[in-house]
C-alpha positions, -999 to 999 in steps of 0.1 A, spaced: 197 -162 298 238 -169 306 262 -146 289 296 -151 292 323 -122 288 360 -120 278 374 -93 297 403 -101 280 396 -101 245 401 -65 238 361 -62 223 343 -36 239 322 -54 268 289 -34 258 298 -49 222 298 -86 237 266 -81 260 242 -71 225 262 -98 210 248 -127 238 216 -110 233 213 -116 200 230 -152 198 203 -158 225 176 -140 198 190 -159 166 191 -194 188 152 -188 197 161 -190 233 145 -154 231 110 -143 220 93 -111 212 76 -101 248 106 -120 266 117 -94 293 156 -87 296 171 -84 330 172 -53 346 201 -33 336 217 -32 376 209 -70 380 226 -77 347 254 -56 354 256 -74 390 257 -111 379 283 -102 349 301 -81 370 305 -48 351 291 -15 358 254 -6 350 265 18 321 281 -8 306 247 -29 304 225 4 299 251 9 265 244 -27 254 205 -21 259 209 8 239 225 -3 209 199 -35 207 172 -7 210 190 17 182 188 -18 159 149 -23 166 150 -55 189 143 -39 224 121 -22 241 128 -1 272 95 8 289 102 30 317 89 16 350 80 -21 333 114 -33 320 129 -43 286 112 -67 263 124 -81 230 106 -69 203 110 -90 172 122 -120 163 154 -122 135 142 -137 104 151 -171 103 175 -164 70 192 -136 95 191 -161 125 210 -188 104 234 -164 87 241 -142 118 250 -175 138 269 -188 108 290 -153 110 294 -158 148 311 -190 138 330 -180 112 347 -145 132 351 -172 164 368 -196 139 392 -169 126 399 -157 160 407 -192 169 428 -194 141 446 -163 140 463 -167 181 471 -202 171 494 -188 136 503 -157 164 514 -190 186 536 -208 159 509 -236 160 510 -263 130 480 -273 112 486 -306 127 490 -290 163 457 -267 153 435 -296 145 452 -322 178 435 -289 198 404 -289 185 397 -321 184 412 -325 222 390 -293 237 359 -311 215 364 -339 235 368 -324 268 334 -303 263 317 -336 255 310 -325 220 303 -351 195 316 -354 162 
């Protein structure tokens, strides 16, 4: 499992960490009885500090989708309902889009310059379309 942080997006890292987790979850990249990384080797290969991680693991576990076991690790527990795995990836796009959206306005951009962009960075990332 790769997560990828934005330190410099203002959003709480812990926030961005149950985030990946459950993109991962809603994608089916992740199954009940999948075990998470330990909380110092996550921490170590996104660079942050283990309470940072241990927060994150902790607000998945106050929703109902992990598991720590002490001395075994942390498993995920359920699966999202397809109809919440759809929709919850559908809100993920929609909050990235307006993001998107919002510097480019902050920027001055055109809808003309917005859509050359998009269109541009598809094509660098290999996306088809």
């Amino acid at each position: 499992m790769e997560l990828k942080l934005n330190f410099q997006s203002g959003r709480p890292l812990y926030r961005q960490i149950a985030a990946g987790v459950v993109s991962h979850l809603a994608a089916g990249e992740l199954a009940p009885g999948d075990q998470l990384p330990p909380v110092r080797r996550m921490a170590d290969q996104l660079g942050v500090n283990f309470n940072t991680v241990a927060r994150a693991y902790r607000l998945l576990d106050d929703r109902g989708l992990i598991s720590a076991q002490h001395g075994r690790g942390t498993f995920i527990l359920k699966r999202l309902p397809a109809d919440d795995r759809r929709g919850n990836l559908e809100r993920r796009k929609a909050r990235l889009t307006a993001r998107y959206l919002e510097e480019m306005k902050d920027l001055g951009s055109s809808d003309e310059e917005v859509v050359r962009w998009v269109k541009q960075a598809a094509r660098s990332a290999g996306l088809k379309g």
